[in-house]
Gaussian input, Z-matrix of N, CA and C with variables (Angstrom, degrees):
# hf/3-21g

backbone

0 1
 N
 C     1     B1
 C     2     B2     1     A1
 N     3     B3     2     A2     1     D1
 C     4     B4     3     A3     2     D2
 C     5     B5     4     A4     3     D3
 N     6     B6     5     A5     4     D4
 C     7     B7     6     A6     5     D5
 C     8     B8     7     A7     6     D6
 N     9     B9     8     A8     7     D7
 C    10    B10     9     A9     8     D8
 C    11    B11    10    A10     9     D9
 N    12    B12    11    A11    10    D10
 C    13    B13    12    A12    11    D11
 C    14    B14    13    A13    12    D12
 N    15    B15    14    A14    13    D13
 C    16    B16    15    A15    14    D14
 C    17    B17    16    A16    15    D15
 N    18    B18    17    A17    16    D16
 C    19    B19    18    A18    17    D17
 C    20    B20    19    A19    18    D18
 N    21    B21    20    A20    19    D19
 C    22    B22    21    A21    20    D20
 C    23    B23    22    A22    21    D21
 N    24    B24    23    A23    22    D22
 C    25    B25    24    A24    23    D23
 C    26    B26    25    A25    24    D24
 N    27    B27    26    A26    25    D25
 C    28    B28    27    A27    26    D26
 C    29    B29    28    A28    27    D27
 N    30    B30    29    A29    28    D28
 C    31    B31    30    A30    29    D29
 C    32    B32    31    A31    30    D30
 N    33    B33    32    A32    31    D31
 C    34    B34    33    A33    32    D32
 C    35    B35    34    A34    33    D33
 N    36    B36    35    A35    34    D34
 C    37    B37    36    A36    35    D35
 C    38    B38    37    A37    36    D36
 N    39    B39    38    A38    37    D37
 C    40    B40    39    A39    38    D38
 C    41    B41    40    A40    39    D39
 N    42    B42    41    A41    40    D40
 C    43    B43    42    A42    41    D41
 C    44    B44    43    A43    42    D42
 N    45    B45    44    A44    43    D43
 C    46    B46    45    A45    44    D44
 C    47    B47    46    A46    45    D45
 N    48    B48    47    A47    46    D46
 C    49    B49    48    A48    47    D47
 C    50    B50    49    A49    48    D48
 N    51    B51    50    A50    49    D49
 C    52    B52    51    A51    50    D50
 C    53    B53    52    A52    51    D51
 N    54    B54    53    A53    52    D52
 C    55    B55    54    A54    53    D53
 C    56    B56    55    A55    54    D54
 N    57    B57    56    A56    55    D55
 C    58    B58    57    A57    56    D56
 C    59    B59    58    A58    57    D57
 N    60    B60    59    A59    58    D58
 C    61    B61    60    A60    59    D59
 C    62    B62    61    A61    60    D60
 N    63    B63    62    A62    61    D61
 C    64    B64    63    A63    62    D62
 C    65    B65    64    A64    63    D63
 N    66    B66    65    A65    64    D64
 C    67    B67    66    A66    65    D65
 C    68    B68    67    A67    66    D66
 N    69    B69    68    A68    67    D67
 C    70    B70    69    A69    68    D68
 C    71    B71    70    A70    69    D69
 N    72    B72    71    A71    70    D70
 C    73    B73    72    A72    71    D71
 C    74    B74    73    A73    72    D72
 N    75    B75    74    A74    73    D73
 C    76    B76    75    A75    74    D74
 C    77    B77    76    A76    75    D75
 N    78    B78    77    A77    76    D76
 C    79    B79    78    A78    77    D77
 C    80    B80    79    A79    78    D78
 N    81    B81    80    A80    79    D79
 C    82    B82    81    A81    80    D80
 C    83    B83    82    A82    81    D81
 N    84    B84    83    A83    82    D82
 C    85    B85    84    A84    83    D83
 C    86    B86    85    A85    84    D84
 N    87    B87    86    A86    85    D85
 C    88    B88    87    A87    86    D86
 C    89    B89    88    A88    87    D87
 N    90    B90    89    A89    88    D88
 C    91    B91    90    A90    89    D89
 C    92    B92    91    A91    90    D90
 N    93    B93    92    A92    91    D91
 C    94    B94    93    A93    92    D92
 C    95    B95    94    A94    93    D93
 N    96    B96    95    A95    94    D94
 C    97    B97    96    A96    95    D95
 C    98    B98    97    A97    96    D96
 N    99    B99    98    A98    97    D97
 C   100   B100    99    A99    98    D98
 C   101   B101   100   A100    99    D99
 N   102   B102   101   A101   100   D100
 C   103   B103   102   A102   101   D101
 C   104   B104   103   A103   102   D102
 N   105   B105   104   A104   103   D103
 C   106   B106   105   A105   104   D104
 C   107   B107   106   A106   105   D105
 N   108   B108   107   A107   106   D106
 C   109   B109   108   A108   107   D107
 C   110   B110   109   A109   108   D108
 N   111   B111   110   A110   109   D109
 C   112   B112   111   A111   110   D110
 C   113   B113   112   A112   111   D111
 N   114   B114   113   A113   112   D112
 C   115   B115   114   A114   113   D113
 C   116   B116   115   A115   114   D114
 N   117   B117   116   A116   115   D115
 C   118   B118   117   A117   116   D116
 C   119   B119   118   A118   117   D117
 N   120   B120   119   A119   118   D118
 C   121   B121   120   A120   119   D119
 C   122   B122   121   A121   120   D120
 N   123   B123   122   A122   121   D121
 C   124   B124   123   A123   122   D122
 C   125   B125   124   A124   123   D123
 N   126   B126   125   A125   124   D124
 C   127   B127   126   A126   125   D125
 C   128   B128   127   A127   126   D126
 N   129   B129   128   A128   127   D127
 C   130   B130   129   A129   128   D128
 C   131   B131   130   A130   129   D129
 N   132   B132   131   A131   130   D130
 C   133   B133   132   A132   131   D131
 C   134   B134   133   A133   132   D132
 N   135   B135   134   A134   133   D133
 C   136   B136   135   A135   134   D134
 C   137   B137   136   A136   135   D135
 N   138   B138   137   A137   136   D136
 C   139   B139   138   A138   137   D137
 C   140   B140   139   A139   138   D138
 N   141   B141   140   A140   139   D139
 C   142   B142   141   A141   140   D140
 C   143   B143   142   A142   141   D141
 N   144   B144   143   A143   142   D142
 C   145   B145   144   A144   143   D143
 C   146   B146   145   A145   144   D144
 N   147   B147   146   A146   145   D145
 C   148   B148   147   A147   146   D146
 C   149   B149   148   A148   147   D147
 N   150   B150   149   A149   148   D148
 C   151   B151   150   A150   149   D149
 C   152   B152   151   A151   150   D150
 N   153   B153   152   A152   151   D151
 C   154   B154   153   A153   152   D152
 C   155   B155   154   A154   153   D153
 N   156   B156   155   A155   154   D154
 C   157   B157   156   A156   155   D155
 C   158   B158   157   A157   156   D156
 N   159   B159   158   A158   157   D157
 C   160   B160   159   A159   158   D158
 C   161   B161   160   A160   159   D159
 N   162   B162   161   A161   160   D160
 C   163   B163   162   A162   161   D161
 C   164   B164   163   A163   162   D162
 N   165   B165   164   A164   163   D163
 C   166   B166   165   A165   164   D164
 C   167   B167   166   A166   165   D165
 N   168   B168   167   A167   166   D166
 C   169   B169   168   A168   167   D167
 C   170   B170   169   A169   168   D168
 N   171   B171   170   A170   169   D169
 C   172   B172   171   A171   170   D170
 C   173   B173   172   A172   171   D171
 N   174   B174   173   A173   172   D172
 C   175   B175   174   A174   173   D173
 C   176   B176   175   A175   174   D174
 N   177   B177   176   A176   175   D175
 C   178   B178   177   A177   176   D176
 C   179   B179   178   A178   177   D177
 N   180   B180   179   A179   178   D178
 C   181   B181   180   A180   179   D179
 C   182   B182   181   A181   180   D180
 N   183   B183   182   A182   181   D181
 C   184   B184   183   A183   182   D182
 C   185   B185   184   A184   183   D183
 N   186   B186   185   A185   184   D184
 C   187   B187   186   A186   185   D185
 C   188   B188   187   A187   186   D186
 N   189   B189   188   A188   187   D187
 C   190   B190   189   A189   188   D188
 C   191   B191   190   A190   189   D189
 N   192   B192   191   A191   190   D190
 C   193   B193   192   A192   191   D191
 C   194   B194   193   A193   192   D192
 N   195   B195   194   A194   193   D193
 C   196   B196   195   A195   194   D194
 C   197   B197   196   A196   195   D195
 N   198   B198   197   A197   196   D196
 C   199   B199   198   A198   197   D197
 C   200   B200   199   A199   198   D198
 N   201   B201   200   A200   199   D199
 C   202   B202   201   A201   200   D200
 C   203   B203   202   A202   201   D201
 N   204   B204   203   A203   202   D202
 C   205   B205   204   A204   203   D203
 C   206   B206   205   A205   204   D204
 N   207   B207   206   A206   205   D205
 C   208   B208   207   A207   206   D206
 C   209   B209   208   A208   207   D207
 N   210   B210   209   A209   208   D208
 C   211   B211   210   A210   209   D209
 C   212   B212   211   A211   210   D210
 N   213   B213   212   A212   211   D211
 C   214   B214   213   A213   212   D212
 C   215   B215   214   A214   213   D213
 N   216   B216   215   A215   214   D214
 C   217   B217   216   A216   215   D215
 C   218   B218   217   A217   216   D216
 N   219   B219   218   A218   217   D217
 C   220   B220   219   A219   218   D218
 C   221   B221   220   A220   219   D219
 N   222   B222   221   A221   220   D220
 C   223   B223   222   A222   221   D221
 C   224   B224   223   A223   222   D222
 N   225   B225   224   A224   223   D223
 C   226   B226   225   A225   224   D224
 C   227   B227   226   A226   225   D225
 N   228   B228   227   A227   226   D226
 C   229   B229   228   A228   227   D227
 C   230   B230   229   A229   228   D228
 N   231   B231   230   A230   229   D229
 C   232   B232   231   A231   230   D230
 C   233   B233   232   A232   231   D231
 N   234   B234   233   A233   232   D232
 C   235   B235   234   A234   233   D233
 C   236   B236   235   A235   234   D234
 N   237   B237   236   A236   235   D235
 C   238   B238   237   A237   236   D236
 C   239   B239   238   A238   237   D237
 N   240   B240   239   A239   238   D238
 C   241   B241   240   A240   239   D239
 C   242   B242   241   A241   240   D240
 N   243   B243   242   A242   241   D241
 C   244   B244   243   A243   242   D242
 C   245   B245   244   A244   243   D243
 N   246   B246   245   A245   244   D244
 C   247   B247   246   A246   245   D245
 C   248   B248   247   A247   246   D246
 N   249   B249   248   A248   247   D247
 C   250   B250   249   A249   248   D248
 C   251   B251   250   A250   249   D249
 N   252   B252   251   A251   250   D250
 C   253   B253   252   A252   251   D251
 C   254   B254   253   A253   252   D252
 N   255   B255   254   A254   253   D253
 C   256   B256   255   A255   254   D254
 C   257   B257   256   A256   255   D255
 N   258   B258   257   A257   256   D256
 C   259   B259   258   A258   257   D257
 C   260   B260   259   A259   258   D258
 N   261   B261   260   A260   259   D259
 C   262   B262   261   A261   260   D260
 C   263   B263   262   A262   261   D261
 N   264   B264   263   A263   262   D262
 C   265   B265   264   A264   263   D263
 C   266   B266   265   A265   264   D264
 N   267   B267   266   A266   265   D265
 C   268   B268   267   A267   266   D266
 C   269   B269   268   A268   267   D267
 N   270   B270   269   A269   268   D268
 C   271   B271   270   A270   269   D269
 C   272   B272   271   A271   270   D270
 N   273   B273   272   A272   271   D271
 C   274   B274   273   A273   272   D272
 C   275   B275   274   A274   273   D273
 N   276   B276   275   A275   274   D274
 C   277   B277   276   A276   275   D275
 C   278   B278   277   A277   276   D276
 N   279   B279   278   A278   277   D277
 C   280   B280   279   A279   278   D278
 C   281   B281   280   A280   279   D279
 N   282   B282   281   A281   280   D280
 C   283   B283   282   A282   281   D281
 C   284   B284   283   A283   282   D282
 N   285   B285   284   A284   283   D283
 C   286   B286   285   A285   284   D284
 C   287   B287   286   A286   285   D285
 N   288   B288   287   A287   286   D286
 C   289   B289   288   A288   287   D287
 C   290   B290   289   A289   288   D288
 N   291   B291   290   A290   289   D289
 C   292   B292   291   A291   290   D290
 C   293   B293   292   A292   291   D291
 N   294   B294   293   A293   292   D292
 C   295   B295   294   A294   293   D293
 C   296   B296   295   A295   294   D294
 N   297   B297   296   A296   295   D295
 C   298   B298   297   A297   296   D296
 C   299   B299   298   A298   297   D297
 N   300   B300   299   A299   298   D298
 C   301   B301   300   A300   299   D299
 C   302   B302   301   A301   300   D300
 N   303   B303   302   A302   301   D301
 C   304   B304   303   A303   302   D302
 C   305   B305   304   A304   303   D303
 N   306   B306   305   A305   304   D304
 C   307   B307   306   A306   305   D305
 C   308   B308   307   A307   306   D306
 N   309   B309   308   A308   307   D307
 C   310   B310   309   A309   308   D308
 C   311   B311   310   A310   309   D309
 N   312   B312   311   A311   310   D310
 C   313   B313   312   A312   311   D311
 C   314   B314   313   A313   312   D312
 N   315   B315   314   A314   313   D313
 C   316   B316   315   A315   314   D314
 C   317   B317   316   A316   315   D315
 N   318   B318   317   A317   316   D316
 C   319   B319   318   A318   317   D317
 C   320   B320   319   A319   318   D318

   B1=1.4378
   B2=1.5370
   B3=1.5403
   B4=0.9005
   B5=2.1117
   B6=0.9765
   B7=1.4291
   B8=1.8345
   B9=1.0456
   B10=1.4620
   B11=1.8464
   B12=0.9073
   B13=2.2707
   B14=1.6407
   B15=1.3411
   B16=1.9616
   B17=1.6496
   B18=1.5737
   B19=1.6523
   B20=0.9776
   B21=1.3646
   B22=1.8482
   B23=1.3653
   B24=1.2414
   B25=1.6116
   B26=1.4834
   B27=1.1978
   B28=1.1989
   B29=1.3699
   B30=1.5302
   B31=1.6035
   B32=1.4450
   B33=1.1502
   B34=1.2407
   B35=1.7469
   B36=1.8206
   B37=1.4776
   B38=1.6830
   B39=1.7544
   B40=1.7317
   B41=1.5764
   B42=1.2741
   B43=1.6423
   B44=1.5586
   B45=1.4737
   B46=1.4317
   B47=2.0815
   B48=1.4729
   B49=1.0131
   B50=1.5317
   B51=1.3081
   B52=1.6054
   B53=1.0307
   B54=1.5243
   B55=1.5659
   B56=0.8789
   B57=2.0696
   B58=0.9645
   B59=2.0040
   B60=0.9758
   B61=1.1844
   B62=1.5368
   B63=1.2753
   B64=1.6837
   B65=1.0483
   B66=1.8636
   B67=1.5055
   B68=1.0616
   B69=1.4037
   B70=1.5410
   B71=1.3550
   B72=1.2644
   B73=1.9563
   B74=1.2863
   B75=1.7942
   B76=1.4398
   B77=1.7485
   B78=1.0004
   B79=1.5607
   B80=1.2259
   B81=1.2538
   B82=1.3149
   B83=1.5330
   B84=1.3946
   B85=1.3041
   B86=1.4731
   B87=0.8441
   B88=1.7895
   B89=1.6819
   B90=1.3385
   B91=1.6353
   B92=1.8994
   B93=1.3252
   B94=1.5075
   B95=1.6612
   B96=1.6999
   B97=1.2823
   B98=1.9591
   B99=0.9201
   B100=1.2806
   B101=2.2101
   B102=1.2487
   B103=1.5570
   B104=1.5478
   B105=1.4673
   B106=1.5443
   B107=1.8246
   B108=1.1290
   B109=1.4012
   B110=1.4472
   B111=1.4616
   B112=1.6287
   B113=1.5579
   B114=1.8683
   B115=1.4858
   B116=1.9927
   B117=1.9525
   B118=1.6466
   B119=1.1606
   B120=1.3363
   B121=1.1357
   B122=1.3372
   B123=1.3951
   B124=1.7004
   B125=1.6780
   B126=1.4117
   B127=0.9373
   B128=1.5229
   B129=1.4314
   B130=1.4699
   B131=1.4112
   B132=1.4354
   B133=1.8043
   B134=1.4142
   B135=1.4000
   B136=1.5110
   B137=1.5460
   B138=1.0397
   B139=2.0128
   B140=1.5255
   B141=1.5192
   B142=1.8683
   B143=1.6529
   B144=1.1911
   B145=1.8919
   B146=1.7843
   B147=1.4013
   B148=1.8331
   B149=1.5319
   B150=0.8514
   B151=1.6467
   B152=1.2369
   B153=1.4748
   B154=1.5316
   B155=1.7853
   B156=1.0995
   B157=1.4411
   B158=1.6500
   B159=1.7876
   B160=1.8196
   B161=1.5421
   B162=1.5100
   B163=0.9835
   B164=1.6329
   B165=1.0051
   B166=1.3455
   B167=1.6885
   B168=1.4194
   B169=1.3677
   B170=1.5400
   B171=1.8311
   B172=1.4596
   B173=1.5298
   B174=1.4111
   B175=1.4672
   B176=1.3552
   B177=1.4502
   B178=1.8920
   B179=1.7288
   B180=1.5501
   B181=1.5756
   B182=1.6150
   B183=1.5359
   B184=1.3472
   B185=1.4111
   B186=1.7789
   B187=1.6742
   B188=1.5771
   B189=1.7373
   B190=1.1336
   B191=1.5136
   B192=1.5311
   B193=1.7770
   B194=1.1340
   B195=1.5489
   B196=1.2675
   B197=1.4969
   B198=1.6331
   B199=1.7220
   B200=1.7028
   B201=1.9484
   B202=1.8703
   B203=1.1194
   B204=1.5888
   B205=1.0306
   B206=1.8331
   B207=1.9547
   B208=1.7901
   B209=1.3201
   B210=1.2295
   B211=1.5256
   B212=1.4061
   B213=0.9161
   B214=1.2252
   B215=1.5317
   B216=1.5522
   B217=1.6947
   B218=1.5250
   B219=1.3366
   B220=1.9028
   B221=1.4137
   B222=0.8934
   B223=1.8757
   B224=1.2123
   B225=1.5334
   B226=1.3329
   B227=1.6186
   B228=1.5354
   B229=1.0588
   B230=1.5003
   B231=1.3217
   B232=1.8018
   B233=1.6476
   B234=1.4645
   B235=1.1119
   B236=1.8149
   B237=0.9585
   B238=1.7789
   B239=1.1282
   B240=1.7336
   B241=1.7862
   B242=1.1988
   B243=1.4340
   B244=1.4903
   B245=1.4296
   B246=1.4233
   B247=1.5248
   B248=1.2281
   B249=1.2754
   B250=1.8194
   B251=1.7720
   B252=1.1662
   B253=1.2172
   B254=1.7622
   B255=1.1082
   B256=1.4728
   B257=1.8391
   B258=1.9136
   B259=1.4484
   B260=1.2186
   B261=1.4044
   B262=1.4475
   B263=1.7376
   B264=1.4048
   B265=1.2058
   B266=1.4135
   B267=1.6873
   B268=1.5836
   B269=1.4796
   B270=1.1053
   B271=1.5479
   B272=1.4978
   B273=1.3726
   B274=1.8516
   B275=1.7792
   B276=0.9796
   B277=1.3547
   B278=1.7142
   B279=0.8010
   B280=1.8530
   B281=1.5069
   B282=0.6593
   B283=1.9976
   B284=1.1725
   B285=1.5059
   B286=1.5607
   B287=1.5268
   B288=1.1526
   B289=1.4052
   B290=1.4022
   B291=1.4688
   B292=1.6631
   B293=1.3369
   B294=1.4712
   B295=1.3239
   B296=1.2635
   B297=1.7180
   B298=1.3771
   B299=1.9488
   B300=1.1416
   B301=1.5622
   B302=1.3859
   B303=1.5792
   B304=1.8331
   B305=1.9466
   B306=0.9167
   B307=1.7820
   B308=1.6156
   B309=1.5968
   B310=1.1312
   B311=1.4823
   B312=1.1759
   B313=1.4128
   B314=1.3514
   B315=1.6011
   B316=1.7539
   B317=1.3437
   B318=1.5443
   B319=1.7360
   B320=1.8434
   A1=110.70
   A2=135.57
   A3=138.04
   A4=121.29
   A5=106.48
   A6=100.08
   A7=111.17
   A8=115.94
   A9=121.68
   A10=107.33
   A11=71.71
   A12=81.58
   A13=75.37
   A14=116.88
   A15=87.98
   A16=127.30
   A17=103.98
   A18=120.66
   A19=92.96
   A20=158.17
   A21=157.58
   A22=95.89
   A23=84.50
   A24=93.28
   A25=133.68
   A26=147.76
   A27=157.80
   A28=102.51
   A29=116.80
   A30=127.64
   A31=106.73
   A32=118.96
   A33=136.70
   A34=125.62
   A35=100.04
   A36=100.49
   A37=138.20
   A38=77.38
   A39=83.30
   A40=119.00
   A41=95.33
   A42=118.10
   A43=106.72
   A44=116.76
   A45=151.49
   A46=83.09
   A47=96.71
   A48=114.48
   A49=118.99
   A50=115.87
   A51=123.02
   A52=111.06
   A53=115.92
   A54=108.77
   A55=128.29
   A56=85.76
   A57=127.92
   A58=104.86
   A59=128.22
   A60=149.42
   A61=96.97
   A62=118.31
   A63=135.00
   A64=111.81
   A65=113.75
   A66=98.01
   A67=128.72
   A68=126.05
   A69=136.14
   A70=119.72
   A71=120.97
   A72=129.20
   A73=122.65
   A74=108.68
   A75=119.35
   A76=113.05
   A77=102.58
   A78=110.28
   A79=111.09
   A80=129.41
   A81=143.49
   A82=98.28
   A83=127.28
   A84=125.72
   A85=123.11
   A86=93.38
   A87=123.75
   A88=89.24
   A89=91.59
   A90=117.83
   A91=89.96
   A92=106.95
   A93=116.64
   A94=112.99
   A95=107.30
   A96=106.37
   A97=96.06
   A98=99.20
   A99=110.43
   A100=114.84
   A101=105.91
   A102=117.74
   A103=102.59
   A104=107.75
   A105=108.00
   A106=105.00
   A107=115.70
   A108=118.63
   A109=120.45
   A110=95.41
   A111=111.56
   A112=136.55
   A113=78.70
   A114=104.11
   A115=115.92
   A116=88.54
   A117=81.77
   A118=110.88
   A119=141.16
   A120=147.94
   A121=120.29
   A122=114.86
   A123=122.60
   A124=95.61
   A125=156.89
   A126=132.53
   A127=117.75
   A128=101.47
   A129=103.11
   A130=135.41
   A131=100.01
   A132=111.54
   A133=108.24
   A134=130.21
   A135=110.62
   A136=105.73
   A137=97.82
   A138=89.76
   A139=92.62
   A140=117.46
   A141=107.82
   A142=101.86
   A143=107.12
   A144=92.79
   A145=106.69
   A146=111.01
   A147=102.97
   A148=110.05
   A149=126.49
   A150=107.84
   A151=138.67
   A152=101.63
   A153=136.17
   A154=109.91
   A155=121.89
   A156=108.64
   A157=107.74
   A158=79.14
   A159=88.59
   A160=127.45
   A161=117.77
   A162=92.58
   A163=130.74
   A164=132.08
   A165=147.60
   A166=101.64
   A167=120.06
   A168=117.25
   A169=123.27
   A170=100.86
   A171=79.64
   A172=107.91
   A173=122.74
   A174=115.51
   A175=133.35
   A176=114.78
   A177=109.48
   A178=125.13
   A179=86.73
   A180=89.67
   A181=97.71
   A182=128.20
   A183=121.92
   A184=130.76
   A185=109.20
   A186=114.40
   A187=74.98
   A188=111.52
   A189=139.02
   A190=125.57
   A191=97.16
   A192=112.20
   A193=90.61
   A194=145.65
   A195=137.34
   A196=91.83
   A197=125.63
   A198=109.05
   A199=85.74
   A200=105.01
   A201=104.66
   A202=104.14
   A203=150.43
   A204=107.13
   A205=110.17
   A206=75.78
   A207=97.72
   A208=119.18
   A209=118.66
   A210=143.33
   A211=100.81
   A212=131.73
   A213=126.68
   A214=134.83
   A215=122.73
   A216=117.23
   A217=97.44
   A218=137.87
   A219=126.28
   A220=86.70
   A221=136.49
   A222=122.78
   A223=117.80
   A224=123.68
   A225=133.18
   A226=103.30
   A227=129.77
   A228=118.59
   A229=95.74
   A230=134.63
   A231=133.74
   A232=106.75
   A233=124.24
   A234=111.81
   A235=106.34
   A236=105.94
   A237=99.70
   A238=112.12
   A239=115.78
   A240=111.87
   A241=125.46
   A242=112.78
   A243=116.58
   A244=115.19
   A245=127.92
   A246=130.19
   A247=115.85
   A248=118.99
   A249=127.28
   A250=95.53
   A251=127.72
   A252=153.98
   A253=113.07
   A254=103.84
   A255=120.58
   A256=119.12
   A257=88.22
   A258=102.29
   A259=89.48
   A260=148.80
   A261=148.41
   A262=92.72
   A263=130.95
   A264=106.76
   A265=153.63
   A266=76.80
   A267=114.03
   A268=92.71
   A269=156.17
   A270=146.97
   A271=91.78
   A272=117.67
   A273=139.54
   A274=92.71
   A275=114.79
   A276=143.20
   A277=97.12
   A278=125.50
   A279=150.10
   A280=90.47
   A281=99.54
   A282=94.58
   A283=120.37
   A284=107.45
   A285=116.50
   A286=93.40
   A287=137.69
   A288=126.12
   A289=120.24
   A290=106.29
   A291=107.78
   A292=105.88
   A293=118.68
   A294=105.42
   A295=137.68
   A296=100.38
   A297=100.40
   A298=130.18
   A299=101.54
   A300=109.66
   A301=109.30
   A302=112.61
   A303=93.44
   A304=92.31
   A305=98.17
   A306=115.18
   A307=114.41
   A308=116.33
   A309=132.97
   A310=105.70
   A311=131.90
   A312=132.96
   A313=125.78
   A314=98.54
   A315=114.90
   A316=148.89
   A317=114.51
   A318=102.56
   A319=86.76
   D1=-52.78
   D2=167.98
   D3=-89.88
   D4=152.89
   D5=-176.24
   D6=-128.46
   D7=171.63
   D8=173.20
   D9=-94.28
   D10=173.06
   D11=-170.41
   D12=-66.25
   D13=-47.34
   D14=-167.77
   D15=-71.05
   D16=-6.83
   D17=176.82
   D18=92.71
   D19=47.69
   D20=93.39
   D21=-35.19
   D22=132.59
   D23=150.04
   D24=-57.75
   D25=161.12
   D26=157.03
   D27=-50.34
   D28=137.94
   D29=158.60
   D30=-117.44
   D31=156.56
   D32=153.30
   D33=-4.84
   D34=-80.46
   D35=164.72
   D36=-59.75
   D37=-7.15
   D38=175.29
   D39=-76.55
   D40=-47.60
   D41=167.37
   D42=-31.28
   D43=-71.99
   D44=-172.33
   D45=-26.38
   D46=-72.25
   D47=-156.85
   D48=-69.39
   D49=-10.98
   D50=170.24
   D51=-94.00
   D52=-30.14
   D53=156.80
   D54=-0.40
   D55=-99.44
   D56=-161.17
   D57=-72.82
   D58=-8.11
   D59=-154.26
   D60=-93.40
   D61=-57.27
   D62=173.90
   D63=-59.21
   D64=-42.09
   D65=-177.82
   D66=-103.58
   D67=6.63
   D68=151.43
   D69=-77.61
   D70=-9.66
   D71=146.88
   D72=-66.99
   D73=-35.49
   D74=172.60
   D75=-81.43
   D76=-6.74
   D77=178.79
   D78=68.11
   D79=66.22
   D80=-163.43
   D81=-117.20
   D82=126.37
   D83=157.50
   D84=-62.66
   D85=142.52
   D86=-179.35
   D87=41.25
   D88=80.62
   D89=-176.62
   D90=-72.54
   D91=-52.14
   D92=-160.84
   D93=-57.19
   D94=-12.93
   D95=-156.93
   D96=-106.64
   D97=-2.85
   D98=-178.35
   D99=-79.77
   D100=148.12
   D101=-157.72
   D102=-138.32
   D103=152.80
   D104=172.98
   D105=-66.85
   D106=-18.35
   D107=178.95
   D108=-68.43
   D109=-28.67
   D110=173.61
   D111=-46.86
   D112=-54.92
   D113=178.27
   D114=-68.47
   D115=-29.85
   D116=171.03
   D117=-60.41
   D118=-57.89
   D119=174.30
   D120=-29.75
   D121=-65.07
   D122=172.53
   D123=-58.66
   D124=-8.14
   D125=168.27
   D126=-101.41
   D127=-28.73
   D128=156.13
   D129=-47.50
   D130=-51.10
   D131=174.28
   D132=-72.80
   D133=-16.08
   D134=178.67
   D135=-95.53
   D136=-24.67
   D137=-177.70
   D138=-61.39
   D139=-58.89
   D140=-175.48
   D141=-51.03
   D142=-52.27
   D143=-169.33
   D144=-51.26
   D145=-56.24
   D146=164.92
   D147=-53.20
   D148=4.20
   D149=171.41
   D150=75.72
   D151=24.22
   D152=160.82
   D153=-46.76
   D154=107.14
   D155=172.11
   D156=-64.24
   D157=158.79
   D158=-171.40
   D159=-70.46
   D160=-20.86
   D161=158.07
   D162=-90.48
   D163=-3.61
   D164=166.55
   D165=-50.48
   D166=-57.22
   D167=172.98
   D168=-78.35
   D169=-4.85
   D170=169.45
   D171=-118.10
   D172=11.53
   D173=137.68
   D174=-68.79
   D175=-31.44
   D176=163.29
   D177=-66.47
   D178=-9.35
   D179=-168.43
   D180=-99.80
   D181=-7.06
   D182=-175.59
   D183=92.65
   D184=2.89
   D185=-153.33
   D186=-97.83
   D187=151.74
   D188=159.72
   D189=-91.03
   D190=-3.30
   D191=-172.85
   D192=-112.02
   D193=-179.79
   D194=147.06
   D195=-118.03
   D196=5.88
   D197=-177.61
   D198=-58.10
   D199=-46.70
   D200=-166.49
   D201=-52.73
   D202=18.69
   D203=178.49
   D204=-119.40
   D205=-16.89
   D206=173.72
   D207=-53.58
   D208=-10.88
   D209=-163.47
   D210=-83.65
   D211=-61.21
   D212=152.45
   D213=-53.98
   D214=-33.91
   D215=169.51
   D216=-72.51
   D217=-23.79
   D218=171.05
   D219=-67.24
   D220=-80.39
   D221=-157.78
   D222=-22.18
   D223=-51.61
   D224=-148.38
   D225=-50.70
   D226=-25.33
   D227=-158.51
   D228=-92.41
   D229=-6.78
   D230=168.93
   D231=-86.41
   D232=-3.06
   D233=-155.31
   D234=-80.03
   D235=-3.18
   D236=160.02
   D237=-46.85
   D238=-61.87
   D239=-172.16
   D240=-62.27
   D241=9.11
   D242=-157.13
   D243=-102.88
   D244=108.79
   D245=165.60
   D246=-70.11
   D247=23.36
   D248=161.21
   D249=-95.13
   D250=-75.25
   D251=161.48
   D252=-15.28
   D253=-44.30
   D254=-177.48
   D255=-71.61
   D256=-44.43
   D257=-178.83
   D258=-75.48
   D259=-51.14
   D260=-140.19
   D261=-76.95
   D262=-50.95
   D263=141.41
   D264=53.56
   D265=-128.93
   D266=-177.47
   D267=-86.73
   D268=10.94
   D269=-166.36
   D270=-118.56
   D271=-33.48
   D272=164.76
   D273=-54.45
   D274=-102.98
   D275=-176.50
   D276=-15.14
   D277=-37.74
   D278=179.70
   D279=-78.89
   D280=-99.42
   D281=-172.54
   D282=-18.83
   D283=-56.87
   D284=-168.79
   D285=-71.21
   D286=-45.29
   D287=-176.51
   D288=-59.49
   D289=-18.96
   D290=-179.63
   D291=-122.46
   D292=42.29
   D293=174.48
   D294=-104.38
   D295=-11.32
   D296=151.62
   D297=-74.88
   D298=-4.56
   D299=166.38
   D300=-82.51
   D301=-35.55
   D302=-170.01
   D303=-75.75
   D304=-45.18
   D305=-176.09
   D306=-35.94
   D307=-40.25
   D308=-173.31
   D309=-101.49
   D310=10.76
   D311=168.63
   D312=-97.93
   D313=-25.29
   D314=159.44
   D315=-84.63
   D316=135.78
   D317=-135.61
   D318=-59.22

């Protein structure tokens, strides 16, 4: 689905590394500790914090259990310490600042 500037596909450590790559540009603490797994997570916990019912978020997310998905609505109350949480954010904060540009680009 995604490719490299040379037209390879994407691997794994590449991922790892744009991550973490994006969010030490965004100035995100403990940019380094951060994972593509992370961000599932930080998107998981904000659809429940907006008030997404649970199974609704745990059909976009792919889980066949919904205990996996409860796993994530218990977190929400650590998500201060979290440099998943932080970038998810500022990646917010980014949108809303450019949203009358993406908004105004469509016929």
């Amino acid at each position: 689905m995604f490719v490299t500037r040379t037209g390879r596909p994407i691997d794994q450590p590449q991922v790892f590394r744009l991550v973490r790559r994006v969010a030490a540009a965004a100035g995100i603490d403990q940019a380094d500790q951060l994972s593509p797994h992370s961000l599932r997570h930080s998107v998981a916990t904000l659809l429940l914090d907006r008030g997404h019912p649970l199974h609704i978020v745990q059909d976009f997310l792919g889980h066949a259990d919904p205990r996996t998905t409860r796993v994530y609505d218990r977190a929400r109350e650590s998500l201060d310490r979290s440099p998943a949480y932080d970038l998810g954010a500022a990646l917010a904060a980014g949108v809303a600042r450019h949203a009358g540009t993406y908004s105004a680009a469509r016929p």
